[in-house]
C-alpha positions in Angstrom: 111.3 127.8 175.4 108.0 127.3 177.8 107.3 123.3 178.3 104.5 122.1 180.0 104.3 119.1 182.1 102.7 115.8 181.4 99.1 116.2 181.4 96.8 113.0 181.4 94.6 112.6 177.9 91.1 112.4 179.0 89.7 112.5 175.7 91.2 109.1 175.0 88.9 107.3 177.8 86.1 105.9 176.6 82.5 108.1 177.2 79.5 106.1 178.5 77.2 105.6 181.0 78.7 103.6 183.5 81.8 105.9 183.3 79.6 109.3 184.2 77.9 107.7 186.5 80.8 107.1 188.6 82.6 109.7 187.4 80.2 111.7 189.0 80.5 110.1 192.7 84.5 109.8 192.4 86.0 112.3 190.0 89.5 110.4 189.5 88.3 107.1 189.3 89.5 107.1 185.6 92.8 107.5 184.3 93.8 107.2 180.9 97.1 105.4 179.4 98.3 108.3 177.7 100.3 111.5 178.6 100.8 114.7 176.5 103.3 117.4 177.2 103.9 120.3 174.8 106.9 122.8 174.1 106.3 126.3 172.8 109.6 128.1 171.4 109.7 131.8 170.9 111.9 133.4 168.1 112.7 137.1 167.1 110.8 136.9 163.3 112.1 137.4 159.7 110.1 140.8 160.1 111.3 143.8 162.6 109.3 143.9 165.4 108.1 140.6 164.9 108.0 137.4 166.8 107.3 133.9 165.4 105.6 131.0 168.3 106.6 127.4 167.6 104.4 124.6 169.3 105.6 120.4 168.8 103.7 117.8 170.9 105.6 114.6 172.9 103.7 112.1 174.1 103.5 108.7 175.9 101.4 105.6 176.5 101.8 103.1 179.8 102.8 99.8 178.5 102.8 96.9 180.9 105.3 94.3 180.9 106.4 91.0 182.5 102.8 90.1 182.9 103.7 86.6 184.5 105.5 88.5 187.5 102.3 90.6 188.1 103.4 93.1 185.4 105.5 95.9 185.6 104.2 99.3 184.1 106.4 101.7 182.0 106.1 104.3 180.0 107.0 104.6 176.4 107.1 107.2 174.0 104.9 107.4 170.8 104.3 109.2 168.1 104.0 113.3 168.0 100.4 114.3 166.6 100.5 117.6 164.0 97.2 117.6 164.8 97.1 117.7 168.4 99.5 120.4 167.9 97.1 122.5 165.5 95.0 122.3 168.0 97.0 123.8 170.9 98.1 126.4 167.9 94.8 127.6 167.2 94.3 127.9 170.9 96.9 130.1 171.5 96.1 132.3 168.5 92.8 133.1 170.0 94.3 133.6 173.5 96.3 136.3 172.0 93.3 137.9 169.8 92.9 136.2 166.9 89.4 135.9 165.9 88.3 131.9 166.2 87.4 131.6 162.3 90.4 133.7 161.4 92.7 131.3 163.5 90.9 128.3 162.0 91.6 129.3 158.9 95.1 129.6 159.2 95.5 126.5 160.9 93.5 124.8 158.3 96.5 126.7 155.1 99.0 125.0 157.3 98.0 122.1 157.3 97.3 122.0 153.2 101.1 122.1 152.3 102.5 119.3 153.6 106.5 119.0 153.9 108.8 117.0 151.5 112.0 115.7 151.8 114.8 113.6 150.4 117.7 111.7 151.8 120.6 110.8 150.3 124.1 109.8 150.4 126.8 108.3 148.3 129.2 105.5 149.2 131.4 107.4 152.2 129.8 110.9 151.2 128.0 112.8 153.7 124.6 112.4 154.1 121.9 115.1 152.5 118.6 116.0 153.6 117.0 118.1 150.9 114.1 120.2 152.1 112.0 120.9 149.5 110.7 124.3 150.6 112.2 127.5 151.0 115.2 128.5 153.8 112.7 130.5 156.1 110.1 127.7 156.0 112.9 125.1 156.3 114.7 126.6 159.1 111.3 127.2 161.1 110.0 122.8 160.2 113.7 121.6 161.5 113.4 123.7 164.5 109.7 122.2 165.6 111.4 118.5 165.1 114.0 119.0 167.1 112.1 120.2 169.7 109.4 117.2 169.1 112.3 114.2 169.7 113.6 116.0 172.3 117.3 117.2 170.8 119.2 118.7 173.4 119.6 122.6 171.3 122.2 124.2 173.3 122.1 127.4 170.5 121.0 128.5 167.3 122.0 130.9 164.6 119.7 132.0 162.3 121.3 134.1 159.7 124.1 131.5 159.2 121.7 128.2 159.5 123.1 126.4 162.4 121.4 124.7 165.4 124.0 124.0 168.0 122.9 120.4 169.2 124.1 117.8 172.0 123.4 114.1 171.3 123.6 110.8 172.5 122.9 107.8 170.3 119.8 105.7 171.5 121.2 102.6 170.2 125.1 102.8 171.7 124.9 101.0 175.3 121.0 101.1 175.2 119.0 99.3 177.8 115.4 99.4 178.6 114.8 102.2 181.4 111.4 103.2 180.5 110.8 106.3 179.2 113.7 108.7 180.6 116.0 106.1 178.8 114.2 107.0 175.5 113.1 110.4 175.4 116.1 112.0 177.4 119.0 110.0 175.1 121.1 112.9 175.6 121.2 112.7 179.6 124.6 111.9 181.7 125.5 107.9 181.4 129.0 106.4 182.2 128.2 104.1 179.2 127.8 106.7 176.5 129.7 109.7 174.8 127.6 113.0 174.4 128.5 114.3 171.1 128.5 118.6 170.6 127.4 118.4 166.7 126.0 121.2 164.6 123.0 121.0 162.2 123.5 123.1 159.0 120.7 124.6 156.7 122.1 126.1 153.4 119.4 127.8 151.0 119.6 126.5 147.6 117.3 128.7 145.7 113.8 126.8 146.7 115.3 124.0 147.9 117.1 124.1 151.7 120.0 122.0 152.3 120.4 120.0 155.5 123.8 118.4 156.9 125.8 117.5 160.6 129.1 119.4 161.2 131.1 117.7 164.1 131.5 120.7 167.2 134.6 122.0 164.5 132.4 122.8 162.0 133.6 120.4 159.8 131.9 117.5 157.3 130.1 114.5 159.8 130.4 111.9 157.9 129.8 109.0 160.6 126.7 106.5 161.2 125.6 109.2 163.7 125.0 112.0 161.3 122.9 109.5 158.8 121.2 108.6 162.0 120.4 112.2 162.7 119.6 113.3 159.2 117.0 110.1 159.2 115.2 111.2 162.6 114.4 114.8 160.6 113.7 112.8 157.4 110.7 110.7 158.7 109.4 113.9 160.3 109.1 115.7 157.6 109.0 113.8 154.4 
């Protein structure tokens, strides 16, 4: 896994004239509210000799508070852009030779088949995420989420369908740090318990199968595992 740092969002300041003007005397005298950071993963492909390059985008915004006391600035996560991360995709297929239309092209068939997905569960069943999508394309869409909310995957096993995950609920002893409190939920704190849980995918034909096994392997069947399934759910339904 290569992760880059936060890197300020120029495009989101405003062009004009006034701003190139001084721009132009005092190169940093703009800064925008917004912070991207992207993480590439690298894994060995279905095909021999192969390798398949994953890219998700995090990002955050500043967000001042306490305005009355002179205001206090923080910042807070927000939504990962699938565009953003085209982008760096078709990018990094060029740097590696692809031909700028041919990348383009392929960047634009990803985007046409969009993913679907369906949650359910019944009374004190366990929860089901049903991919509707093949296990190859399945395994591959679960592994960029992860990496996008920023799951702690301590291993993975592809031929049997398991991430290996480490996870702290947000909402058990949450206060309001900023943004380590929210992106890194997973991170050492007295208050909370870091669960070892396992993500299972389980081809069913076209569909793919998604559930939590506790660190035994066994059925999750607690408020945590619907809250993990739900996290992949809004992802990629």
């Amino acid at each position: 896994i290569l992760q880059t740092d936060w890197v300020e969002n120029t495009e989101a300041i405003p062009e004009g004239l006034i701003r190139g003007l001084i721009s132009r005397v005092i190169p940093n005298a703009y800064s925008s509210a917004f912070r991207d950071r992207y993480r590439m993963r690298l894994e060995r492909g279905e095909e021999s000799g192969t390798t398949e390059i994953f890219i998700s985008h995090q990002g955050i915004q500043e967000v001042v508070t306490d305005e009355n006391d002179g205001g206090t600035i923080t910042w807070e996560p927000r939504p990962s852009d699938p565009g953003l991360e085209s982008v760096m995709l078709k990018r990094m297929m060029i740097f590696l030779g692809v031909e700028p239309e041919q990348a383009k092209q392929l960047v634009a068939e990803k985007k046409a088949a969009p993913d679907r997905a369906e949650l359910t569960q019944k009374d004190s069943e366990q929860a089901v995420l049903l991919l509707h999508e093949n296990y190859s394309k399945a395994w591959r869409n679960v592994g960029i989420v992860l990496d996008r909310i920023d799951f702690a995957v301590e291993d993975r096993d592809r031929l049997q369908g398991l991430y290996y995950v480490r996870y702290n609920d947000p909402l058990k002893g949450r206060e309001d740090k900023g943004l380590l409190s929210k992106l890194a939920f997973w991170s050492s704190n007295d208050d909370r318990q870091v669960e070892h849980l396992q993500i299972k995918l389980t081809d069913d034909g076209t569909n793919t199968r998604v559930v939590v096994l506790n660190s035994k392997g066994e059925h999750e069947t607690s408020v945590t595992a619907v809250r993990i399934l739900t996290l992949l759910f809004n992802e990629l339904k």
